[in-house]
mmJSON file of the N, C-alpha and C atoms, coordinates in Angstrom:
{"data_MODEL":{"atom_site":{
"group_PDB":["ATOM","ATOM","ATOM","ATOM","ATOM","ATOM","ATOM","ATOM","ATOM","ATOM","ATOM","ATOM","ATOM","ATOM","ATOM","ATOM","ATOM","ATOM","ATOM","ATOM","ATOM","ATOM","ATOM","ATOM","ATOM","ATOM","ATOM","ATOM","ATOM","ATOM","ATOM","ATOM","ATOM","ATOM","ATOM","ATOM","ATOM","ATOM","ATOM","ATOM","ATOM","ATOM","ATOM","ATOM","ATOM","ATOM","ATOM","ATOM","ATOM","ATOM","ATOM","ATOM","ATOM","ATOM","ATOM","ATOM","ATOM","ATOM","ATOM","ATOM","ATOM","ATOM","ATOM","ATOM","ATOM","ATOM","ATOM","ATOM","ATOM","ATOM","ATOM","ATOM","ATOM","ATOM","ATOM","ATOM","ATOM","ATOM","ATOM","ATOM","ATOM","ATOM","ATOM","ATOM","ATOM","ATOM","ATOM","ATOM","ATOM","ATOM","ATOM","ATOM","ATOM","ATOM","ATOM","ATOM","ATOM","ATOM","ATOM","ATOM","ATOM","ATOM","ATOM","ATOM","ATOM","ATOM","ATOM","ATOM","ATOM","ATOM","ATOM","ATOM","ATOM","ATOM","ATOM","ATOM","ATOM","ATOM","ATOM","ATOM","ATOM","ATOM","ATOM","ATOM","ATOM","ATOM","ATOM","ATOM","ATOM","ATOM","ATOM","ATOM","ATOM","ATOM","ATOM","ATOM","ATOM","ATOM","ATOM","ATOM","ATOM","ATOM","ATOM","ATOM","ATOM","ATOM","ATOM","ATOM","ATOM","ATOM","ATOM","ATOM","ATOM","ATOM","ATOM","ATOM","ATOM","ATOM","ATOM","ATOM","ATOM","ATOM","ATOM","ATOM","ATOM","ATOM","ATOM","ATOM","ATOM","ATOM","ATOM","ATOM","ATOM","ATOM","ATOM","ATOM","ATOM","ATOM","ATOM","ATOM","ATOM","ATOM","ATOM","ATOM","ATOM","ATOM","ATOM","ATOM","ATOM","ATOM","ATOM","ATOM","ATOM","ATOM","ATOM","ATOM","ATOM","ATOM","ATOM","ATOM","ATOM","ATOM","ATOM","ATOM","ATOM","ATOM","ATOM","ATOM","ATOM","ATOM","ATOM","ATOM","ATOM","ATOM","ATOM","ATOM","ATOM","ATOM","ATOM","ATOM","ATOM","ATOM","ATOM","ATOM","ATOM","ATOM","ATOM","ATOM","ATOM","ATOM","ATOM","ATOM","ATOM","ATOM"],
"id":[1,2,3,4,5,6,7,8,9,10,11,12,13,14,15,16,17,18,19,20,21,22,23,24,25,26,27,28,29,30,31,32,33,34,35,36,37,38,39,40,41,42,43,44,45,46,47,48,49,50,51,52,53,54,55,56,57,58,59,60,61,62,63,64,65,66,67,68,69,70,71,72,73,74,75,76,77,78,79,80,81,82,83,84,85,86,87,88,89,90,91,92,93,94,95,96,97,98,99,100,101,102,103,104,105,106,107,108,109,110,111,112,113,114,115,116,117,118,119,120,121,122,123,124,125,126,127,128,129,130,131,132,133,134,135,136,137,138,139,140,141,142,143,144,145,146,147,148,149,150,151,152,153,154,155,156,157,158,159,160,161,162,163,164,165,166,167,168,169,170,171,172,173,174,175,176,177,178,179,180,181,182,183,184,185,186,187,188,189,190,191,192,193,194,195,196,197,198,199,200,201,202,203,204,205,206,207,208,209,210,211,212,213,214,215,216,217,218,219,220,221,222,223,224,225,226,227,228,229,230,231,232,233,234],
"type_symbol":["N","C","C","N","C","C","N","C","C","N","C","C","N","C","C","N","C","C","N","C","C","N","C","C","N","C","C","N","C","C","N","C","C","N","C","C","N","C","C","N","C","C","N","C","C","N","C","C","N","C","C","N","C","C","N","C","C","N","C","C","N","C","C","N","C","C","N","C","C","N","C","C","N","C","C","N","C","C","N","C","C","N","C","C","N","C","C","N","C","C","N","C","C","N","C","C","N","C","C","N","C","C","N","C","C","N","C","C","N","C","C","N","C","C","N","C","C","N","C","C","N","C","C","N","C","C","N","C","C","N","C","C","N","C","C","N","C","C","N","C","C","N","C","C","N","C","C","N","C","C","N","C","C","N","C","C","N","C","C","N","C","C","N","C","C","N","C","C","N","C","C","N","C","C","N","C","C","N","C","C","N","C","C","N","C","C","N","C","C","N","C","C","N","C","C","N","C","C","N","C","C","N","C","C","N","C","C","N","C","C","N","C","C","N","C","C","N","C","C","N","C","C","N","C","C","N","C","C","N","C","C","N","C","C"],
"label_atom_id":["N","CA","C","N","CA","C","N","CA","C","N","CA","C","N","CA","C","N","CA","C","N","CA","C","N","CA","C","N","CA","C","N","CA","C","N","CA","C","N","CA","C","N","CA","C","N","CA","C","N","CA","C","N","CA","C","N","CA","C","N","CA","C","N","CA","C","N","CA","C","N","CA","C","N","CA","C","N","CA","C","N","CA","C","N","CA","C","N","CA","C","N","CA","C","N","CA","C","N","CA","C","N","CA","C","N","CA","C","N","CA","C","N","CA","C","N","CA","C","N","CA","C","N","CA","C","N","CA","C","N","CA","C","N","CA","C","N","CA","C","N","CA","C","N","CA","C","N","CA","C","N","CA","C","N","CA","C","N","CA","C","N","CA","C","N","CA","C","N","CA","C","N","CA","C","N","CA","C","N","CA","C","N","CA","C","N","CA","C","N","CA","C","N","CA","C","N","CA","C","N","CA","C","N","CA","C","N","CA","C","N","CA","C","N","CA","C","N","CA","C","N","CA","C","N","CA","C","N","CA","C","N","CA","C","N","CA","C","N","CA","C","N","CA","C","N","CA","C","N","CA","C","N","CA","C","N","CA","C","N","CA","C","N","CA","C","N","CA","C","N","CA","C"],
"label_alt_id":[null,null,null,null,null,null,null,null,null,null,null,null,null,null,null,null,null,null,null,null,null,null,null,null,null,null,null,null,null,null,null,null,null,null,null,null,null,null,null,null,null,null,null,null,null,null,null,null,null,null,null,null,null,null,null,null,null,null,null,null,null,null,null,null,null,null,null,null,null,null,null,null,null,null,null,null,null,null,null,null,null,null,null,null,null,null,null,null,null,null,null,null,null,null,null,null,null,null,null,null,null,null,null,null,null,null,null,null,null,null,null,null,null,null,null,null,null,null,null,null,null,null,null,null,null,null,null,null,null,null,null,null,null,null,null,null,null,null,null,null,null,null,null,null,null,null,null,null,null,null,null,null,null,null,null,null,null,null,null,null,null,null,null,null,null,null,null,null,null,null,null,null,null,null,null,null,null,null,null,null,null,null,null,null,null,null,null,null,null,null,null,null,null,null,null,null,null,null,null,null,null,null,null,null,null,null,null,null,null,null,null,null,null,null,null,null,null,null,null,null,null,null,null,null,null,null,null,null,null,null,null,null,null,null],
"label_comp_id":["UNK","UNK","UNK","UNK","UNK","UNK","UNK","UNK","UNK","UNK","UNK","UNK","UNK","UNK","UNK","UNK","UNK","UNK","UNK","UNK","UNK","UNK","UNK","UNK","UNK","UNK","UNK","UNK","UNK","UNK","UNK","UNK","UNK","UNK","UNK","UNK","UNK","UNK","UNK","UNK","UNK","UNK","UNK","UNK","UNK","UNK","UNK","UNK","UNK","UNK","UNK","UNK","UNK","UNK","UNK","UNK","UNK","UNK","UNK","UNK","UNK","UNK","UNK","UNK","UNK","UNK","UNK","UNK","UNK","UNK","UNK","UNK","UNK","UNK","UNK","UNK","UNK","UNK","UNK","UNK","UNK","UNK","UNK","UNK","UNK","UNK","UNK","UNK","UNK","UNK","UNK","UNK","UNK","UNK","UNK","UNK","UNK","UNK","UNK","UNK","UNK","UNK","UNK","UNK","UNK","UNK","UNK","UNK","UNK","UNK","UNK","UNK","UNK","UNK","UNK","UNK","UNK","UNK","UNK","UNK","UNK","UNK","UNK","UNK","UNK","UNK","UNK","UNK","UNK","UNK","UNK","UNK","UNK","UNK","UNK","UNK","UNK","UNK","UNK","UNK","UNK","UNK","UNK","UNK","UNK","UNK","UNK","UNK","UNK","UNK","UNK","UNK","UNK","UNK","UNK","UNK","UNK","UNK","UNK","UNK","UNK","UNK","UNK","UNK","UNK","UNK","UNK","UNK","UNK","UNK","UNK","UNK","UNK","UNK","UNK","UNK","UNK","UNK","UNK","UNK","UNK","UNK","UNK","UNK","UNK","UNK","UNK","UNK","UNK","UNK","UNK","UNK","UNK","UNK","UNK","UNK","UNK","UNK","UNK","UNK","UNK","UNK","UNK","UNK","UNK","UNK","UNK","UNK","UNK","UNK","UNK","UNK","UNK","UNK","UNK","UNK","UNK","UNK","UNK","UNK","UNK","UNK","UNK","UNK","UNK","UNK","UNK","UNK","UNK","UNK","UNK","UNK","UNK","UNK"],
"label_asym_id":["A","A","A","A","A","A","A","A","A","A","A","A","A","A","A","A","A","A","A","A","A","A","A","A","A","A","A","A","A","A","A","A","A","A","A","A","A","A","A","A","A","A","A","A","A","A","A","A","A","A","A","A","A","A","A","A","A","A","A","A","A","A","A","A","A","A","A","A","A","A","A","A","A","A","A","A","A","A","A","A","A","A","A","A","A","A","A","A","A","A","A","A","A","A","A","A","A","A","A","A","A","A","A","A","A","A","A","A","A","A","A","A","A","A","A","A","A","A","A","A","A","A","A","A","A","A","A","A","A","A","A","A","A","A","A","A","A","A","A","A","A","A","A","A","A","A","A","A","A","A","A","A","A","A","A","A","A","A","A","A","A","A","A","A","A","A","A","A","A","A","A","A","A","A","A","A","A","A","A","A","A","A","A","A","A","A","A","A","A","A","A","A","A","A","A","A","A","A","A","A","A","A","A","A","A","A","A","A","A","A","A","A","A","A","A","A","A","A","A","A","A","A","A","A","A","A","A","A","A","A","A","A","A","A"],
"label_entity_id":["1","1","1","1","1","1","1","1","1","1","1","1","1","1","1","1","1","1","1","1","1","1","1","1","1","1","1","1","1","1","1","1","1","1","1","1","1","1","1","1","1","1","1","1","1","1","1","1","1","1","1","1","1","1","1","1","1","1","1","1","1","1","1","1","1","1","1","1","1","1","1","1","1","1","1","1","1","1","1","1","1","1","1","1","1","1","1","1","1","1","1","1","1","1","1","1","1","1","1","1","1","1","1","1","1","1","1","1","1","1","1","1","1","1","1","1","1","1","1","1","1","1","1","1","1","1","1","1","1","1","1","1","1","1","1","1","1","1","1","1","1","1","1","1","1","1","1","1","1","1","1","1","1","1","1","1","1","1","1","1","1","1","1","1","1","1","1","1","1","1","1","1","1","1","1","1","1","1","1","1","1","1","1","1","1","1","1","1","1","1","1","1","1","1","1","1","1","1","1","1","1","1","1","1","1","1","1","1","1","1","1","1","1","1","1","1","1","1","1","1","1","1","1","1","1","1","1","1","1","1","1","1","1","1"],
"label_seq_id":[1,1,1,2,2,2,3,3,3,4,4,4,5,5,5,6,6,6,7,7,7,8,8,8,9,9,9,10,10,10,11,11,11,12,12,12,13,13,13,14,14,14,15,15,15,16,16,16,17,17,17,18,18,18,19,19,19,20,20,20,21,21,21,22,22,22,23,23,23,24,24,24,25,25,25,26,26,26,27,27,27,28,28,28,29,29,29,30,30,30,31,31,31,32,32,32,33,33,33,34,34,34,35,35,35,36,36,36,37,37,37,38,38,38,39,39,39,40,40,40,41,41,41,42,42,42,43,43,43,44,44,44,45,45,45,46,46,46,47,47,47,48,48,48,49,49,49,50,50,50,51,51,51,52,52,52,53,53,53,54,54,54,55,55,55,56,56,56,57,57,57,58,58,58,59,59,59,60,60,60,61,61,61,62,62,62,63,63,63,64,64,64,65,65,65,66,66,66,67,67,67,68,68,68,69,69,69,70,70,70,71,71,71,72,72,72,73,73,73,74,74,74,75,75,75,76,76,76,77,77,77,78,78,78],
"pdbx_PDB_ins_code":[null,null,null,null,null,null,null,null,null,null,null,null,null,null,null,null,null,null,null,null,null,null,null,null,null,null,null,null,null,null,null,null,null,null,null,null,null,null,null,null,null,null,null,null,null,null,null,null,null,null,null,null,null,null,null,null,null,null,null,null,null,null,null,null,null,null,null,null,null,null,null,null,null,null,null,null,null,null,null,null,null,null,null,null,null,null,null,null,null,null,null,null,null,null,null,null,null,null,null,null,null,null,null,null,null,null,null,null,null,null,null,null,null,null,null,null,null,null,null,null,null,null,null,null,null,null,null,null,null,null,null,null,null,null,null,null,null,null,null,null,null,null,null,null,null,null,null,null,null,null,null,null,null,null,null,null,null,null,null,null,null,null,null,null,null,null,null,null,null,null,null,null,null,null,null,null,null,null,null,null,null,null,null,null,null,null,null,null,null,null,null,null,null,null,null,null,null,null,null,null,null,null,null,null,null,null,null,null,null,null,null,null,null,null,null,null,null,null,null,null,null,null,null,null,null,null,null,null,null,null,null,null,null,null],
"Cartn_x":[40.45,39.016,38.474,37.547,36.835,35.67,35.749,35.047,33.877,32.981,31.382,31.797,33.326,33.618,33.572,33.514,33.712,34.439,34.79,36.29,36.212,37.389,37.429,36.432,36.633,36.159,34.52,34.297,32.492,32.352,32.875,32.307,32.35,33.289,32.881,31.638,31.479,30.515,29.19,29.002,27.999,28.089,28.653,28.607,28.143,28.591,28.32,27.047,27.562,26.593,25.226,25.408,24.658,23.824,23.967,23.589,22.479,23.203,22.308,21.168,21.596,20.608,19.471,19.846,18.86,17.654,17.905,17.21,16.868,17.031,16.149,17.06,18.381,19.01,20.372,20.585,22.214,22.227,20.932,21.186,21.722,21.866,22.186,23.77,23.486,24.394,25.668,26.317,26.918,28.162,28.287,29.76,29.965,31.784,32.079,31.504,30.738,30.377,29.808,29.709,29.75,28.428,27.543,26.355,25.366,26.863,26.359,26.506,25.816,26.687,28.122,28.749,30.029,30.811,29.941,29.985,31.228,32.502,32.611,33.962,35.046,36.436,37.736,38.555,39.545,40.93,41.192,41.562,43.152,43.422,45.051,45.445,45.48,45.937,46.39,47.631,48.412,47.597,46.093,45.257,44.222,42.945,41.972,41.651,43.169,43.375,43.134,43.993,44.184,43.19,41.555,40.258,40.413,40.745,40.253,41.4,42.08,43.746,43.774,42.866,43.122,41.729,40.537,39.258,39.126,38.862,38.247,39.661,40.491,41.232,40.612,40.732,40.314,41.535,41.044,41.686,41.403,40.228,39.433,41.043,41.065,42.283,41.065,40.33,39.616,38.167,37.056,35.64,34.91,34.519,34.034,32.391,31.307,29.97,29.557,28.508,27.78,28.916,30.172,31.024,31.962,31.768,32.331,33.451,34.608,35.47,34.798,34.514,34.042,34.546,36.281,37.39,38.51,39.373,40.941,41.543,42.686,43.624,43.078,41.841,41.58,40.924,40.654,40.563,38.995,37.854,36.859,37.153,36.204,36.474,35.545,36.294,34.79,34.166],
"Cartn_y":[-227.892,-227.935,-226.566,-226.376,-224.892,-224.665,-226.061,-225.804,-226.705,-226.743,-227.785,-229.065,-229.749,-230.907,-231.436,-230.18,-230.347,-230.095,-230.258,-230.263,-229.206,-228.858,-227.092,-227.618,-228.441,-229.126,-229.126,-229.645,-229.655,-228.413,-227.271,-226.296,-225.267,-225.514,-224.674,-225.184,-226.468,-227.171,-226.389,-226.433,-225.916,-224.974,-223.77,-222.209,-222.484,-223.333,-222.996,-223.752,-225.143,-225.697,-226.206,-226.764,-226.877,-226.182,-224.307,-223.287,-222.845,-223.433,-223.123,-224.348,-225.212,-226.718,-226.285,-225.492,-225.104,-224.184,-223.124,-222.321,-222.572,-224.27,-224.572,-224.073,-223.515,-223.543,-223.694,-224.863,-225.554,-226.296,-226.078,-226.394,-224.994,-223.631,-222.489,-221.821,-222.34,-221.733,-222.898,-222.038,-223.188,-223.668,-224.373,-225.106,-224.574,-224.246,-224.116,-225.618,-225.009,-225.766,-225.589,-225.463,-225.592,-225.032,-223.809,-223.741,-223.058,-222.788,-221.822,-220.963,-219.886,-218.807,-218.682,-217.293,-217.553,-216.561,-216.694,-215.484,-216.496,-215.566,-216.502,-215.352,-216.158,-214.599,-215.82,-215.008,-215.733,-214.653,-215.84,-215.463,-215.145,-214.37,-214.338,-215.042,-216.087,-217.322,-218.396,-219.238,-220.057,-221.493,-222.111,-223.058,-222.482,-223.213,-222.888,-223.004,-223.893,-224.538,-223.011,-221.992,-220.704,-220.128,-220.46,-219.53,-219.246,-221.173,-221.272,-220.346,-220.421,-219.764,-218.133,-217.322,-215.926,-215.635,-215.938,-215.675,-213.82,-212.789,-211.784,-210.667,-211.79,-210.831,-211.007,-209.691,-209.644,-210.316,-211.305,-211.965,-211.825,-211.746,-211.197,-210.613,-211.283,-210.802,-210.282,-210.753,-210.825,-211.773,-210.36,-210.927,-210.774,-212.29,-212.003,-212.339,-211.464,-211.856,-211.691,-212.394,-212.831,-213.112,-213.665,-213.884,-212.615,-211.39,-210.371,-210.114,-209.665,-208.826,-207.613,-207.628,-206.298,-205.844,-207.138,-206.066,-207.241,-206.191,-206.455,-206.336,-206.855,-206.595,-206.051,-206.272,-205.779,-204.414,-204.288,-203.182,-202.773,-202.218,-202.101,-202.132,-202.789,-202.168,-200.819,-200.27,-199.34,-199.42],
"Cartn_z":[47.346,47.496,47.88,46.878,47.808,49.143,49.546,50.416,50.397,51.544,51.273,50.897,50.723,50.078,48.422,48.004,46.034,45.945,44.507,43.77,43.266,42.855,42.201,40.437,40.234,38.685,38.911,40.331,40.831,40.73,41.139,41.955,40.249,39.401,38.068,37.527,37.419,36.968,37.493,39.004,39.054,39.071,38.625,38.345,36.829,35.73,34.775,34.23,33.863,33.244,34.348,35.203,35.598,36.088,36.474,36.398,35.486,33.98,32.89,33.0,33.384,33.472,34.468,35.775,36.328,35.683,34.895,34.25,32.811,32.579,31.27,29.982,30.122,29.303,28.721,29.101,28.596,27.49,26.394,25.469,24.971,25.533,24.796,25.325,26.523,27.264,28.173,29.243,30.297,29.792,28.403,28.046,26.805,26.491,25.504,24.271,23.214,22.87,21.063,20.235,18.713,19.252,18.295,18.445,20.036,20.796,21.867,21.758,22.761,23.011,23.447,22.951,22.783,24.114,25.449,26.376,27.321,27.904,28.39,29.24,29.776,30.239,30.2,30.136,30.001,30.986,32.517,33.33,33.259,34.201,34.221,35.203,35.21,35.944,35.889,36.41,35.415,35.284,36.427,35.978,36.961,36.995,37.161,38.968,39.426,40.709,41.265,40.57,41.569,41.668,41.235,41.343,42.757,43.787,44.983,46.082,45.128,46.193,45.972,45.215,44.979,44.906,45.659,45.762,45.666,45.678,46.042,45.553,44.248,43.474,41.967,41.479,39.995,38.968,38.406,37.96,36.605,36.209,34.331,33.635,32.396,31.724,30.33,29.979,28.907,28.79,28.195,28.613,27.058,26.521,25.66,25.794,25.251,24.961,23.988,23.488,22.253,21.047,21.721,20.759,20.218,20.997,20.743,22.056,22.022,22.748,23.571,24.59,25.287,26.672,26.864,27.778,27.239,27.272,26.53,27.753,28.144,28.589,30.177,30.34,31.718,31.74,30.557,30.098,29.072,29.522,28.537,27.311,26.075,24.987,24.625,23.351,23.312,21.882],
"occupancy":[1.0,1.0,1.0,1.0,1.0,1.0,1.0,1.0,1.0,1.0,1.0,1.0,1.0,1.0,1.0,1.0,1.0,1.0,1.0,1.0,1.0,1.0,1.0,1.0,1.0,1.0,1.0,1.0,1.0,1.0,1.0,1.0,1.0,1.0,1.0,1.0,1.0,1.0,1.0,1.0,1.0,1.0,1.0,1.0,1.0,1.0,1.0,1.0,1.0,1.0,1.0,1.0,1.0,1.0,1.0,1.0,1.0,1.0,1.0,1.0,1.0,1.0,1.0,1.0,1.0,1.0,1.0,1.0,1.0,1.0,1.0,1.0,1.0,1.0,1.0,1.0,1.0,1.0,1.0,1.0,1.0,1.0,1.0,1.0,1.0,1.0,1.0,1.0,1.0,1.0,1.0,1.0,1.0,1.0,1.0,1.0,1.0,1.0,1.0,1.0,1.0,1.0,1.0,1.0,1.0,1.0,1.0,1.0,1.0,1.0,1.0,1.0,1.0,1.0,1.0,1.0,1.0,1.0,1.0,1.0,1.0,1.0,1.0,1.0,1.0,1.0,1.0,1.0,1.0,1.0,1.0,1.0,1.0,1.0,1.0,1.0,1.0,1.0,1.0,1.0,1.0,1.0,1.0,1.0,1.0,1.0,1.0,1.0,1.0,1.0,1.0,1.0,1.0,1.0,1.0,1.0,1.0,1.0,1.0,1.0,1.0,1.0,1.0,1.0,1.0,1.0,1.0,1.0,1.0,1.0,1.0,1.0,1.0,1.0,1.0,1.0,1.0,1.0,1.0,1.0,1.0,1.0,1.0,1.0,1.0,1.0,1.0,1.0,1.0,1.0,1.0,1.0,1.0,1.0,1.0,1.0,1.0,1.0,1.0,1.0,1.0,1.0,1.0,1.0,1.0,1.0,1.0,1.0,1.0,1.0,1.0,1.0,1.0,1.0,1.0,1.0,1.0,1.0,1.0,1.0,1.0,1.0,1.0,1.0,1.0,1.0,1.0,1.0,1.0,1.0,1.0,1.0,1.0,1.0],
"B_iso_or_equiv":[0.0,0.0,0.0,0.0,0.0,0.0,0.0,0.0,0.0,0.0,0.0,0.0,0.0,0.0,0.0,0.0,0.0,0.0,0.0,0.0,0.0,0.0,0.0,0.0,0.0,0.0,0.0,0.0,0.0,0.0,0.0,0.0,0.0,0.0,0.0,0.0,0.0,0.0,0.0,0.0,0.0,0.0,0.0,0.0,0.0,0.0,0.0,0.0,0.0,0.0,0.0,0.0,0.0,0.0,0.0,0.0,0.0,0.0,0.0,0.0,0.0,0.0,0.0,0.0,0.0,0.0,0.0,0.0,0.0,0.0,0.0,0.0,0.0,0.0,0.0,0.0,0.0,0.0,0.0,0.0,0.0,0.0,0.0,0.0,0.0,0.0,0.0,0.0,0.0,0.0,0.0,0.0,0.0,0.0,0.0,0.0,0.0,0.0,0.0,0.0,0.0,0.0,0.0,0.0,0.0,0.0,0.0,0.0,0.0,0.0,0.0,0.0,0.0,0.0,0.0,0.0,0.0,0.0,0.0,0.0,0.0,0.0,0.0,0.0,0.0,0.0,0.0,0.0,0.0,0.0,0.0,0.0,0.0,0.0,0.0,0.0,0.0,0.0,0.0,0.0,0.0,0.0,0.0,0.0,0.0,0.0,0.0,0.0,0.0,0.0,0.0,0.0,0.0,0.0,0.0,0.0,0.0,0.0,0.0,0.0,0.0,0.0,0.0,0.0,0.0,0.0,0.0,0.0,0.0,0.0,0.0,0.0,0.0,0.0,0.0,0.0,0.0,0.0,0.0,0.0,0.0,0.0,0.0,0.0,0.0,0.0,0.0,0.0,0.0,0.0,0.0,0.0,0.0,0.0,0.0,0.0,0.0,0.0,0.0,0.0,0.0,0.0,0.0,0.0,0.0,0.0,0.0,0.0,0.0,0.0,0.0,0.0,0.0,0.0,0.0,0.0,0.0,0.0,0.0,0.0,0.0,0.0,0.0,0.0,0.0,0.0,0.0,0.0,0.0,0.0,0.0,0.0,0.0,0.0],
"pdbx_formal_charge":[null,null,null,null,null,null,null,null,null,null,null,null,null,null,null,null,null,null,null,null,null,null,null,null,null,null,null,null,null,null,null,null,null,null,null,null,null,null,null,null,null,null,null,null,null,null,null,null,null,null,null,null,null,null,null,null,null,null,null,null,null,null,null,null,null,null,null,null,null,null,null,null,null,null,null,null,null,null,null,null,null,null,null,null,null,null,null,null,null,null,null,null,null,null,null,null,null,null,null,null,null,null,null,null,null,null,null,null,null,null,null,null,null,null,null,null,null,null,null,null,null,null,null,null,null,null,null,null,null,null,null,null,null,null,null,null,null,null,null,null,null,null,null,null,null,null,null,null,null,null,null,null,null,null,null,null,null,null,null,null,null,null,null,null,null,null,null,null,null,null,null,null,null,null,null,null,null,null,null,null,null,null,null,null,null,null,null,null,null,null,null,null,null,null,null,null,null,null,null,null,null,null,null,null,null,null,null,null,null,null,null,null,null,null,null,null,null,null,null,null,null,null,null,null,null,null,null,null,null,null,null,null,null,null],
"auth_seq_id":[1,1,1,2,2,2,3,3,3,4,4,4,5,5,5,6,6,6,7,7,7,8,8,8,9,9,9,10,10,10,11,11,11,12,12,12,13,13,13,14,14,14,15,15,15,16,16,16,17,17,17,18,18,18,19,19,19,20,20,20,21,21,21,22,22,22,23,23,23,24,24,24,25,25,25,26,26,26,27,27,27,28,28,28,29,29,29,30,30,30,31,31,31,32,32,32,33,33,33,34,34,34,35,35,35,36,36,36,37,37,37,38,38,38,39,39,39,40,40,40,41,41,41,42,42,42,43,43,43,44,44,44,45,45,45,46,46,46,47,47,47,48,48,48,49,49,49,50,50,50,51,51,51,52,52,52,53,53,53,54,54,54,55,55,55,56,56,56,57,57,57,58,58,58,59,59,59,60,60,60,61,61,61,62,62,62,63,63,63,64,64,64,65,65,65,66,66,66,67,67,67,68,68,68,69,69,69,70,70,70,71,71,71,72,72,72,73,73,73,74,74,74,75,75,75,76,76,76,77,77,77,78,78,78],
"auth_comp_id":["UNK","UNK","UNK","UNK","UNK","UNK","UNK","UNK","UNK","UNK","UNK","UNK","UNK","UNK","UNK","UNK","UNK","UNK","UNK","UNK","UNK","UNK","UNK","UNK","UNK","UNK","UNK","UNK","UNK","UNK","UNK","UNK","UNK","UNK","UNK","UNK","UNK","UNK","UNK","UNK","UNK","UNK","UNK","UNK","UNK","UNK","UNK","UNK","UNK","UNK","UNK","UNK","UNK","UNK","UNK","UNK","UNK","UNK","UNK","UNK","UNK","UNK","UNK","UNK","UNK","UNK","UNK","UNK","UNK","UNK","UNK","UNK","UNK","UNK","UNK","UNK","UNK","UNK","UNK","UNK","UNK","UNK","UNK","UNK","UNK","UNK","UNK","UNK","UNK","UNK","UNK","UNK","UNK","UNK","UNK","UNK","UNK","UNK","UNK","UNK","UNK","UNK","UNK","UNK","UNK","UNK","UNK","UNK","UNK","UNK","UNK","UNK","UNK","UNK","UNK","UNK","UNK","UNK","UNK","UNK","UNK","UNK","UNK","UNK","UNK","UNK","UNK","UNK","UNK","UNK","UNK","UNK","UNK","UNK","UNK","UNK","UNK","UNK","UNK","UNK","UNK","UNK","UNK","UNK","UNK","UNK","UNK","UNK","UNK","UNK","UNK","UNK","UNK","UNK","UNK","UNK","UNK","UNK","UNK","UNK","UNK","UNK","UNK","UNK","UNK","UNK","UNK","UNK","UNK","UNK","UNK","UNK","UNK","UNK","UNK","UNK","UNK","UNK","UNK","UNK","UNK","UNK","UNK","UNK","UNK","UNK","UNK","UNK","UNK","UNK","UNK","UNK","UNK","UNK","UNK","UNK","UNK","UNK","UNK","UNK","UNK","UNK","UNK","UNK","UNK","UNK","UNK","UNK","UNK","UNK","UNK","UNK","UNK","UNK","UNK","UNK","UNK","UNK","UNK","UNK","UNK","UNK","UNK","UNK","UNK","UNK","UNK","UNK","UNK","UNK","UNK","UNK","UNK","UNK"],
"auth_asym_id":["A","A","A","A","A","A","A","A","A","A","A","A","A","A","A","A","A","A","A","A","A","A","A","A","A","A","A","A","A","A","A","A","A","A","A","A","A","A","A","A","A","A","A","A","A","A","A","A","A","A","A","A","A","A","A","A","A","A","A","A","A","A","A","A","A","A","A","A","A","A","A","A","A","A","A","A","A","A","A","A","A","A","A","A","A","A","A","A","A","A","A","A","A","A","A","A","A","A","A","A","A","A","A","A","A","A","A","A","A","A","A","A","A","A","A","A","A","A","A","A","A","A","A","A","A","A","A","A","A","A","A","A","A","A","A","A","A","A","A","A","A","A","A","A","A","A","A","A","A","A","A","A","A","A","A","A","A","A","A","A","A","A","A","A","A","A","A","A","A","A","A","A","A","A","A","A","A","A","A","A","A","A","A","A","A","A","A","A","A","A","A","A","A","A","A","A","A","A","A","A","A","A","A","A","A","A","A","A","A","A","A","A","A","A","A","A","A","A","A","A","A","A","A","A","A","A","A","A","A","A","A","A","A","A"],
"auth_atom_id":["N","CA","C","N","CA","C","N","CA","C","N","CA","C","N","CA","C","N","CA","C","N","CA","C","N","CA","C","N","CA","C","N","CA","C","N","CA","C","N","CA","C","N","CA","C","N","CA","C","N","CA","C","N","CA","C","N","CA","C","N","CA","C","N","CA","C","N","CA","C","N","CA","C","N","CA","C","N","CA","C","N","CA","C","N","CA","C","N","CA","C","N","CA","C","N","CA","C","N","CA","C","N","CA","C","N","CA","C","N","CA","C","N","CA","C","N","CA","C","N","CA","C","N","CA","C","N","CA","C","N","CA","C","N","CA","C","N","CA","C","N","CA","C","N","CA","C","N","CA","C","N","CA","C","N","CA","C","N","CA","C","N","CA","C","N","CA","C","N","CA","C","N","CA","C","N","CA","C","N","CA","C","N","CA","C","N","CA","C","N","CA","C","N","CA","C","N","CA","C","N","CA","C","N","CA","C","N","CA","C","N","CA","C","N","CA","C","N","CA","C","N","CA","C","N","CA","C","N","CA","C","N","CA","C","N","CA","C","N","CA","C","N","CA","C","N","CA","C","N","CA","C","N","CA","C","N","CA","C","N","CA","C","N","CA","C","N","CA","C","N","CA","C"],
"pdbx_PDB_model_num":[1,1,1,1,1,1,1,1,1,1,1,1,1,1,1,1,1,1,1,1,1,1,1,1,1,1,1,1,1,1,1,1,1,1,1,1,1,1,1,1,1,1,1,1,1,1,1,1,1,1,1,1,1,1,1,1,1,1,1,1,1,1,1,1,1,1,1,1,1,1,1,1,1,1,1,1,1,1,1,1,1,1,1,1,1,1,1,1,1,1,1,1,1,1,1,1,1,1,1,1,1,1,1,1,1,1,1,1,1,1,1,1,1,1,1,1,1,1,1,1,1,1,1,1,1,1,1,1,1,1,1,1,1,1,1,1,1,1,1,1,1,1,1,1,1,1,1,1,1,1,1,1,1,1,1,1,1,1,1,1,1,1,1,1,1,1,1,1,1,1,1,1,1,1,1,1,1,1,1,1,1,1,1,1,1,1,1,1,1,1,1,1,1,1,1,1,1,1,1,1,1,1,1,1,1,1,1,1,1,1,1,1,1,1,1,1,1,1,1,1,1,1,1,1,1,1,1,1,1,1,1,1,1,1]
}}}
């Protein structure tokens, strides 16, 4: 649990979609989803359990926006 009594599953939820639900747009944004944006990172971590167990380490393996690659390997693209 990360804390406040949510689940690590609550607590993405409200970073993402419901995030976008606040600002009027999760029909665009928030969930991988056919027809969204395609912004999103993909961690170096073996499940999502370890967000709560390695807080205030850089974990970003790879960050893509607007559906494009713009860090590799931890690494900017250029």
């Amino acid at each position: 649990m990360p804390g406040n009594g949510i689940t690590v599953e609550e607590a993405l939820t409200a970073a993402t979609l419901n995030a976008a639900a606040a600002i009027g747009r999760a029909d665009e944004i928030g969930s991988l989803e056919v027809g969204k944006r395609a912004d999103l990172i993909v961690l170096s971590a073996p499940s999502y359990h370890h967000l709560v167990y390695h807080y205030g380490v850089n974990q970003v393996h790879h960050v893509v926006k607007n559906g494009r690659p713009v860090v590799r390997d931890g690494r900017r693209c250029d």
